[in-house]
Structure formats: structure tokens, C-alpha cells
C-alpha positions as CSV (number, residue, x, y, z in Angstrom):
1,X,-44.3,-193.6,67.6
2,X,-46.5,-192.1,64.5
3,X,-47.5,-194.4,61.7
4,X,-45.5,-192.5,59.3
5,X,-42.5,-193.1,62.0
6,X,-43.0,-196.9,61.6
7,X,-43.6,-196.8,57.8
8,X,-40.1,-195.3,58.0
9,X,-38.5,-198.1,59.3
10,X,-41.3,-200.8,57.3
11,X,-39.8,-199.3,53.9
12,X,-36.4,-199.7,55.4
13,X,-36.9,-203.5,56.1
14,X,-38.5,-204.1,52.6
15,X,-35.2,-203.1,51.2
16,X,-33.0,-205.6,53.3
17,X,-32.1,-208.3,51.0
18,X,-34.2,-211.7,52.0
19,X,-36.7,-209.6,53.8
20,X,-39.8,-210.6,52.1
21,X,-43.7,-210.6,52.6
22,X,-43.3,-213.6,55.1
23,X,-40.4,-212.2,57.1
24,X,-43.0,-208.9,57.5
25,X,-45.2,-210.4,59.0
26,X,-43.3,-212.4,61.6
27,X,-41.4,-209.0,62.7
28,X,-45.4,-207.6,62.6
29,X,-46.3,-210.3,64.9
30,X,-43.4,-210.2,67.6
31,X,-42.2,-206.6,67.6
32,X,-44.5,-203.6,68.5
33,X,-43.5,-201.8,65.6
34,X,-40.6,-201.8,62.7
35,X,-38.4,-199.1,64.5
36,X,-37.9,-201.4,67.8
37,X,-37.1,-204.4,65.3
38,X,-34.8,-202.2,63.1
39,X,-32.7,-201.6,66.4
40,X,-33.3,-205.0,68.2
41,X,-30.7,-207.4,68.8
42,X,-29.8,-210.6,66.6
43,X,-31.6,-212.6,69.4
44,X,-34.4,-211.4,69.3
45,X,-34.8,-211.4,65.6
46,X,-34.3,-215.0,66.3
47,X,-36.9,-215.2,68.7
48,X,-39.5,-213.6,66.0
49,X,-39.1,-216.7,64.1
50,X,-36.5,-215.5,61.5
51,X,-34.1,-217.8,60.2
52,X,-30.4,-217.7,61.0
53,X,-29.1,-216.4,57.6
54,X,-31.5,-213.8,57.5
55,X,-30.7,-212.6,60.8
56,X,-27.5,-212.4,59.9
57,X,-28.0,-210.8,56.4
58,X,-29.9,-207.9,58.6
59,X,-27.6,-207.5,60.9
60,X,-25.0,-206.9,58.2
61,X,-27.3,-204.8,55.8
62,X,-29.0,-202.3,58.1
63,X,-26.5,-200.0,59.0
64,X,-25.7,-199.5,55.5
65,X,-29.5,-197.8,54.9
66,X,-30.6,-195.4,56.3
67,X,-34.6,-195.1,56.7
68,X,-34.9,-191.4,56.2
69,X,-33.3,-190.9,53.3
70,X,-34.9,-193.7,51.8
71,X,-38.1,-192.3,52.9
72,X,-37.2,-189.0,51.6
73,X,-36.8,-190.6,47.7
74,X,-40.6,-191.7,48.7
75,X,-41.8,-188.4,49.2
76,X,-39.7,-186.8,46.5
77,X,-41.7,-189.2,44.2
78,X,-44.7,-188.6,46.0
79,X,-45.2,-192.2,46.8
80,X,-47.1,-193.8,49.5
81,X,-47.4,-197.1,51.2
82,X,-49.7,-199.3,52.7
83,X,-49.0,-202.7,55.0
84,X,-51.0,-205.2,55.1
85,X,-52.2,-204.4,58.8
86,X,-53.8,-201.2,57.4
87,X,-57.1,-201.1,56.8
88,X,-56.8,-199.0,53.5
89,X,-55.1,-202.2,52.1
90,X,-57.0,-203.4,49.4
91,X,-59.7,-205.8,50.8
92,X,-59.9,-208.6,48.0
93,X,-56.0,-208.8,47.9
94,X,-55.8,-209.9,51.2
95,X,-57.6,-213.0,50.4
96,X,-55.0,-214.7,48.2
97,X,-52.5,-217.3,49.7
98,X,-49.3,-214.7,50.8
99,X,-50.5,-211.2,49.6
100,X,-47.5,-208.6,49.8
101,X,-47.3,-207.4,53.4
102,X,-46.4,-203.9,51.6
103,X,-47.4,-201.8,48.5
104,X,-46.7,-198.3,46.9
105,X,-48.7,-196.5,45.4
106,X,-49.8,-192.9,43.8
107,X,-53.0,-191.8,44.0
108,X,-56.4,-192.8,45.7
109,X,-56.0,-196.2,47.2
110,X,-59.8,-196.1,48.0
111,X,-60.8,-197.1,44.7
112,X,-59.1,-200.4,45.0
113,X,-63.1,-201.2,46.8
114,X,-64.8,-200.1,44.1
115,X,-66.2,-203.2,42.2
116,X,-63.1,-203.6,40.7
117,X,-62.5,-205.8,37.6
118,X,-58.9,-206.6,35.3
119,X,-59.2,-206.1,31.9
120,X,-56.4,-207.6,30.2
121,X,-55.2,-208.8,26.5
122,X,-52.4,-208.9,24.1
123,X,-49.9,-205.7,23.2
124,X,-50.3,-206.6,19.4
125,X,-53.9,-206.0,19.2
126,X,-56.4,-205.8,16.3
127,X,-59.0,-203.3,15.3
128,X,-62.1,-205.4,16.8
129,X,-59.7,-206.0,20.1
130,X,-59.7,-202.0,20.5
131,X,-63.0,-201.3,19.8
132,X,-63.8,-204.2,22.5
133,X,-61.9,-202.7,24.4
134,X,-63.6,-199.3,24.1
135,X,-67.3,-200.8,24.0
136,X,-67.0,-202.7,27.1
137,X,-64.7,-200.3,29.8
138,X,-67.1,-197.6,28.5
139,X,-69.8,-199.8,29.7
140,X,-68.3,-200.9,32.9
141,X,-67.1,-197.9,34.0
142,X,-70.8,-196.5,33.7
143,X,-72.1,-198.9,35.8
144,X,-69.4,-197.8,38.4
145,X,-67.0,-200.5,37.8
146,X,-63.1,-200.1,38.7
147,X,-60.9,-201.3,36.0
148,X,-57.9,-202.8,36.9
149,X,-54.9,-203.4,34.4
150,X,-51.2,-203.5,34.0
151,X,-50.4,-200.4,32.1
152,X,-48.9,-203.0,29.2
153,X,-49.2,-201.4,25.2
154,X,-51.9,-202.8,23.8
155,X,-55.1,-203.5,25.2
156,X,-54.2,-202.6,29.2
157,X,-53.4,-199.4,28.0
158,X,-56.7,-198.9,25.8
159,X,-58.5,-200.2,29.1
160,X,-56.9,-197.9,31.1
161,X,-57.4,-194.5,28.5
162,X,-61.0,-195.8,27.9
163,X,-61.7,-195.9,31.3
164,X,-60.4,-192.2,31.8
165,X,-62.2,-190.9,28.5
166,X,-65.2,-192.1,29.7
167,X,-65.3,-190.4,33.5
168,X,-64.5,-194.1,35.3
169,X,-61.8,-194.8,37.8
170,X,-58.9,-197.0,36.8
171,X,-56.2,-198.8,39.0
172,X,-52.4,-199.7,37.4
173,X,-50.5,-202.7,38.2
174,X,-46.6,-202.2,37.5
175,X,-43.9,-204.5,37.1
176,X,-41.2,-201.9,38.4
177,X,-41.1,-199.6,41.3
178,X,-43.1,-195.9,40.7
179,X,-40.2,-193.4,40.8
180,X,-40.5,-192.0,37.3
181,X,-37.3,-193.3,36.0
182,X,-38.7,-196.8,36.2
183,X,-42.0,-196.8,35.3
184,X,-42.8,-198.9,32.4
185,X,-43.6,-198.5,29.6
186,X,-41.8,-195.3,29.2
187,X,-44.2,-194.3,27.3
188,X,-47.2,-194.7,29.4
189,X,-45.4,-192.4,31.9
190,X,-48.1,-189.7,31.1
191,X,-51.1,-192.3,31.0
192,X,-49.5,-193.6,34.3
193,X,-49.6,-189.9,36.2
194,X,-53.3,-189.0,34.2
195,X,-54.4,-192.5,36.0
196,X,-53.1,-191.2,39.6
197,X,-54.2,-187.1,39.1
198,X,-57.6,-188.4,38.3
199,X,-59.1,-190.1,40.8
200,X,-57.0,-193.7,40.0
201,X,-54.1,-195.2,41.2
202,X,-50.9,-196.5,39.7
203,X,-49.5,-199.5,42.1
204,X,-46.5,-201.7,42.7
205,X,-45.2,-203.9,45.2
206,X,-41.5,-203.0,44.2
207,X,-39.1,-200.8,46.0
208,X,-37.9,-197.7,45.0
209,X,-35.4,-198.2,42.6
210,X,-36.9,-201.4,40.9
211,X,-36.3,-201.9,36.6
212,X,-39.2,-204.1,34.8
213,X,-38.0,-207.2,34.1
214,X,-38.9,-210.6,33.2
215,X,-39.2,-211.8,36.6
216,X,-41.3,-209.0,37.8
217,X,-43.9,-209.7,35.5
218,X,-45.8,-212.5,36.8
219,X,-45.8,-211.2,40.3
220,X,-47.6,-208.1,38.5
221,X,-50.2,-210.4,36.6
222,X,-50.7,-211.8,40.2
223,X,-52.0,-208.8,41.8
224,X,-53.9,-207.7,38.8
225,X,-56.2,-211.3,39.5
226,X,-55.8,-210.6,43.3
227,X,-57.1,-207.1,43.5
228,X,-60.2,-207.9,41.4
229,X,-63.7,-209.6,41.1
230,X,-62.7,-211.2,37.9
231,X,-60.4,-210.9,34.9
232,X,-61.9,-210.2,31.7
233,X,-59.2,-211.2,28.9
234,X,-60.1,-209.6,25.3
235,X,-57.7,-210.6,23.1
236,X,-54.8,-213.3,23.8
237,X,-52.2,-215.7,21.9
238,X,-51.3,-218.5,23.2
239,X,-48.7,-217.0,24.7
240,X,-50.2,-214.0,26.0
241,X,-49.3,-212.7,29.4
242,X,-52.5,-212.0,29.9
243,X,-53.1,-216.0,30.3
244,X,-50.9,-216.1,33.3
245,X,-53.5,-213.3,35.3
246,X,-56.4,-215.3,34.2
247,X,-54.5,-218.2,35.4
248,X,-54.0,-217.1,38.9
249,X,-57.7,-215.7,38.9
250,X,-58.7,-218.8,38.6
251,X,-56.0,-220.2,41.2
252,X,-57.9,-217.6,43.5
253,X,-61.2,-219.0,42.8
254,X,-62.5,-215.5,41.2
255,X,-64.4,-215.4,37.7
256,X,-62.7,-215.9,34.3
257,X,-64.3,-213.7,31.3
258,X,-63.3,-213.9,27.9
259,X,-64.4,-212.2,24.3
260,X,-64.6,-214.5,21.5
261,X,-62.5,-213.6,18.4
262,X,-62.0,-215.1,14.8
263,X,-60.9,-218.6,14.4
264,X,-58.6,-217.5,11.7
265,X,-56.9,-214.6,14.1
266,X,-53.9,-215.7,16.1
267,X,-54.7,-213.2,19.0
268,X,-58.1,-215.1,19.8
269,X,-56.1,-218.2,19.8
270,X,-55.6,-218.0,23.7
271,X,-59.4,-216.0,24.5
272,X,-61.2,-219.2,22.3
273,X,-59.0,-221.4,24.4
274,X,-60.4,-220.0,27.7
275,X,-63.5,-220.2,26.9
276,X,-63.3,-223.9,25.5
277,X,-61.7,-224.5,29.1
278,X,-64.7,-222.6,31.1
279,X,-64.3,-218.9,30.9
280,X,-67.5,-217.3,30.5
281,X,-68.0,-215.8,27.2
282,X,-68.7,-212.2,26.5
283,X,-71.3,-210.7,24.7
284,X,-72.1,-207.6,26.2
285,X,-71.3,-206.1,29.4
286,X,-74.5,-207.7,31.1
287,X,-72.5,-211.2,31.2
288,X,-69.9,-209.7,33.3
289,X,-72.6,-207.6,35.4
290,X,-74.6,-210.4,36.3
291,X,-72.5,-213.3,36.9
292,X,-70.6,-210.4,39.7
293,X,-74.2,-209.2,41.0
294,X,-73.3,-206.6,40.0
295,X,-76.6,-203.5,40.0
296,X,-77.1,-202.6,36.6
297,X,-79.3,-199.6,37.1
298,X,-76.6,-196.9,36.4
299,X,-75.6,-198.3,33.5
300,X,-79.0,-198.7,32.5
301,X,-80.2,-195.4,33.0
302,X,-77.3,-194.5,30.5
303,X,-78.1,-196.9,27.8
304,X,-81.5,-195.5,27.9
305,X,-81.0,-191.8,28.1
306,X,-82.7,-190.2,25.4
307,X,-80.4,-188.9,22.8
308,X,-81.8,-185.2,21.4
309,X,-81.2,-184.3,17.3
310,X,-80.7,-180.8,16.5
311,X,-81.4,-182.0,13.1
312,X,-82.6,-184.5,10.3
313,X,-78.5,-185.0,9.4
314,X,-77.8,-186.2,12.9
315,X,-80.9,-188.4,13.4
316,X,-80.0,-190.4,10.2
317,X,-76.5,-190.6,10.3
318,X,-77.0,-192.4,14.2
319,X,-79.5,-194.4,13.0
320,X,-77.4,-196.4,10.5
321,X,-74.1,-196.6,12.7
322,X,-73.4,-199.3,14.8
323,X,-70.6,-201.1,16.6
324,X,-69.2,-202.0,12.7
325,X,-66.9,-199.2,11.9
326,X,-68.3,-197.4,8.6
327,X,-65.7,-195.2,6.7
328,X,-67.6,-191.7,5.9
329,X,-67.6,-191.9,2.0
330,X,-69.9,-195.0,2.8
331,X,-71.9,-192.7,4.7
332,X,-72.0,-190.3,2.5
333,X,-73.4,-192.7,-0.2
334,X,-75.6,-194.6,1.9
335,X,-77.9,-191.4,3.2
336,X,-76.9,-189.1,0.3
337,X,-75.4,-186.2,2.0
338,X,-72.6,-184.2,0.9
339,X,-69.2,-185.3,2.3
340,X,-68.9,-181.9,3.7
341,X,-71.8,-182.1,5.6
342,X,-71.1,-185.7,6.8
343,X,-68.0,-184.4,8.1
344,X,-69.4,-181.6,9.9
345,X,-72.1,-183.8,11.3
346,X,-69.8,-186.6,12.6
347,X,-67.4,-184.3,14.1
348,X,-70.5,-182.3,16.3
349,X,-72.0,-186.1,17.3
350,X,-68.3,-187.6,18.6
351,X,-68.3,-184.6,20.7
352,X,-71.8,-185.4,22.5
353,X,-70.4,-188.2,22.5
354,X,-72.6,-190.6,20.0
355,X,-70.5,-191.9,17.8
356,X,-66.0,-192.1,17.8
357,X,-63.8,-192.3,15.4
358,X,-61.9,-195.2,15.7
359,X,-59.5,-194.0,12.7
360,X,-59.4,-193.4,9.4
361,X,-62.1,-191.7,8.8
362,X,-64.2,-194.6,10.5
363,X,-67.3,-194.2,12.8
364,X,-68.9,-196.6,15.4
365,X,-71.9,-195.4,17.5
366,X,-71.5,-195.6,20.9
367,X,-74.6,-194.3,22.5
């Protein structure tokens, strides 16, 4: 039998009612693959360990699916899997108590190994929670970083676009199965296929057809912690999903990273909190970097790469941007240069990328 033969009939199994990660494995264990279990007898189901009411519940379910065409909606979607026995599966997944014997995906599963790290936060988020956002995935993604997220509005999606803009590789967590119907948000669909045509991959441990839901949610925010190093949370109420990943980071012993916010702004309410309770606080992407051991040296070599004007305008306008956002009319007053030319400036240094506009009319440097 080929592997894709036996995927066949593993994909069929995952969509018996009651047949769950644990079941999986106990079929794994006594049957030489999923097509001889699919066929076999209720006594020997028995004999692999499986309860009594979930023999019988596959024994009543099976011959109303049938593996090929649900393998077909698969390929129509263009949707892989992966088991657990396969040695694609994502390594630092299968450390947590009972990972999911089976995941789908889109994309390249391979960069699932790549230093990969969650960045996660709130889907109201503010102006200094974006460019956050922005400063360090940029950053972490230069020094070859994977970011992980949950494809959420807010803050996973900026992670996940920020990651993209700026040449890294990005993995998706969903709460729903991948066939396009059901991926949420609706509208991340086109973030969600940019993520898996670029080098990324979009991931779920839901069946084809599976709707978000409340229920799903958590198991999502699970595997977001379980596929990473650590979970970097950048802007959070006390309410925040986000909290639960960081939560079962923690529960998997991996690091906790938060960025401190305002004391008068309700979305640092539950990033504060973390760090009063032992997250490490973030500065700069060196906190994350180090306390990972993680090298440094690529991202160094791009923080230090020298930055050639092509005239006076550019070198002064850089020199009095930072990582505050300063509207160009300040500009304009503060080095005495016609708006016109300000504007024509700005506009040539965001596409060397220098400097971004992070809206209205307002510049941070980013080099």
C-alpha cells in the first residue's frame, strides 16, 4: 500500500464520530495501516484497545463514507496531511501532552522547523500595538525567525502581513478546516493563500468541512504555543485570547514574552499582567533572541548595513525619524523643506525601504 493509499483511509477515520487523536494512535499501534483497520472486523477493533461504543459507532458510520471521495474534496482544495508518525510533522508539536495524531495543511510544512516563534495579541489594537507589531516581525523575520499566528484581525494578522512584507516565512493556525468556504476570517482568505503561495503555511487540525466556532478556538491557541519556541503576546485585555496561548505555552514549559504598554490603555491590561506574573519583558528583538539562543548575526548584519543618500533631503529627513510616528507637516517645519519636496523624499525612502508610513501622513524609520 502507498502512503497516500493509507492517508486515504487516515482522513476517512478522522471523520468517524469519537475517532480522535487517542483512538489514532491505538489503530497506529495494532493495525499495519488505516486501510486493514477501515475493513477489520469489530473484534479486532476491540482487540486494538478501542472501547465498546466506539467500535460500535465505526462500525455503524464507515460505510456511510467513503475515503475517496473524501480524499478527492482534499485535493480539490489542494490540502495535504501529515500523521503524527511522519517525520515531516512538526518536531516541537510533538512534545506536548496528546498532540493531534493528524493535521492539514497548505503550503510548505518545512518551515514549521525554522526557529519558529507565536506572535499574538488583541483584534482591537492600537497604533503603538501595530507599529510593535511591525518593528519586531520585521526584526525576527531578518534574523530567520518563523512567525507563527492565528490568522485573528488584529495583531495576528499584522504579524502575519509584516512577516510577508518583509521577505520572512509565516505559519497560520486556524480554528476551522482549510477548504475555502471555511476559512476564517473571511476576510483574511487572501492573506491566508499569500501565507501558503509564498513559502508559509496555513494549518488546521479540523476536517474538511469544519465552521470556526467557539469551541475551536482554544484548540487553535493550543497549537499556536505547541508549534513554537515561545509566545510573544503584544497587546492583550484581560480577556484576550491571546492569554489562553500564552497560557498553554507556559503549560508546555516554553518561554512567555510580553511588550509593555500604557497603564492607562485597557489592551496592555493583560501584557502588564504577564509580565508582573513572569513573562519576560520586551524591549527590542535582542530579548527574544537571546533568551532562545537564538544567532543574531543575520539580523545584525542588517541593522548595520550601511544606508546610501542620494542627497542632502534624504540624509536629514532619516536622521530625525525614529520609531515615534511624525506627521510630514512636522517635517516639513522641523528641517525647513518644502512640503512638496518632503513628499517626494518620503515616498522614494519607504520604497528602499527606510522609513513606512504607518498612516496619515505619518512616518517611522525603520532602517
Amino acid at each position: 500500500m502507498t502512503q497516500e493509499e493509507d492517508k486515504i483511509y487516515l482522513n476517512a477515520f478522522y471523520l468517524l464520530p469519537g475517532v480522535g487523536s487517542v483512538t489514532l494512535r491505538k489503530i497506529a499501534r495494532f493495525f499495519s495501516d488505516f486501510r486493514s483497520a477501515w475493513d477489520a472486523p469489530p473484534e479486532s477493533l476491540l482487540q486494538a484497545g478501542i472501547g465498546p461504543q466506539s467500535v460500535e459507532k465505526i462500525c455503524q458510520k464507515r460505510n456511510s463514507i467513503s475515503p475517496q471521495e473524501e480524499w478527492e474534496k482534499l485535493l480539490k482544495h489542494e490540502v495535504n496531511i501529515v500523521s503524527w508518525n511522519d517525520g515531516s510533522y512538526p518536531p516541537l508539536l510533538k512534545e506536548i501532552p496528546n498532540p493531534p495524531f493528524l493535521l492539514y495543511y497548505q503550503g510548505d510544512l518545512e518551515v514549521c522547523r525554522e526557529r519558529p516563534i507565536a506572535v499574538v495579541g488583541s483584534r482591537k489594537y492600537s497604533s503603538y500595538g501595530a507599529q510593535a507589531t511591525e518593528q519586531i516581525v520585521k526584526r525576527l523575520s531578518e534574523a530567520g525567525v518563523t512567525i507563527v499566528s492565528g490568522l485573528a484581525l488584529g495583531i495576528d494578522g499584522l504579524a502575519h502581513r509584516a512577516a510577508l512584507e518583509y521577505g520572512g516565512k509565516t505559519v497560520a493556525i486556524l480554528g476551522s478546516s482549510l477548504d475555502e468556504p471555511n476559512i476564517y476570517p473571511r476576510h483574511h482568505f487572501p492573506l491566508s493563500q499569500e501565507i501558503a503561495g509564498r513559502g508559509g503555511c496555513i494549518m488546521s487540525e479540523y476536517a474538511i468541512p469544519t465552521s470556526a466556532s467557539a469551541g475551536t478556538f482554544p484548540s487553535r491557541n493550543r497549537l499556536i504555543a505547541g508549534m513554537s519556541l515561545g509566545t510573544l503576546v503584544i497587546e492583550a485585555g484581560t480577556k484576550s485570547g491571546s492569554l489562553i496561548t500564552a497560557g498553554c505555552a507556559l503549560e508546555f514549559n516554553r518561554e512567555v514574552f510580553a511588550i509593555p504598554g500604557s497603564i492607562f490603555s485597557s489592551q496592555s491590561e493583560g501584557t502588564n499582567a504577564l509580565i508582573k506574573q513572569g513573562a519576560k519583558l520586551v524591549a527590542c528583538v535582542s530579548d527574544i533572541l537571546e533568551e532562545l539562543n537564538i544567532d543574531e548575526g543575520s539580523y545584525e548584519k542588517n541593522k548595520s548595513s550601511d544606508v546610501i543618500f542620494e542627497n542632502d533631503e534624504e540624509k536629514i529627513i532619516l536622521k530625525m525619524l525614529s520609531t515615534e510616528p511624525v506627521h510630514i507637516d512636522k517635517i516639513a517645519r522641523a528641517t525647513k523643506l518644502r512640503t512638496m519636496t518632503v513628499s517626494s523624499v518620503l515616498t522614494i525612502m519607504e520604497m528602499k525601504g527606510w522609513i513606512k508610513n504607518i498612516g496619515g501622513n505619518n512616518y517611522i524609520r525603520i532602517k
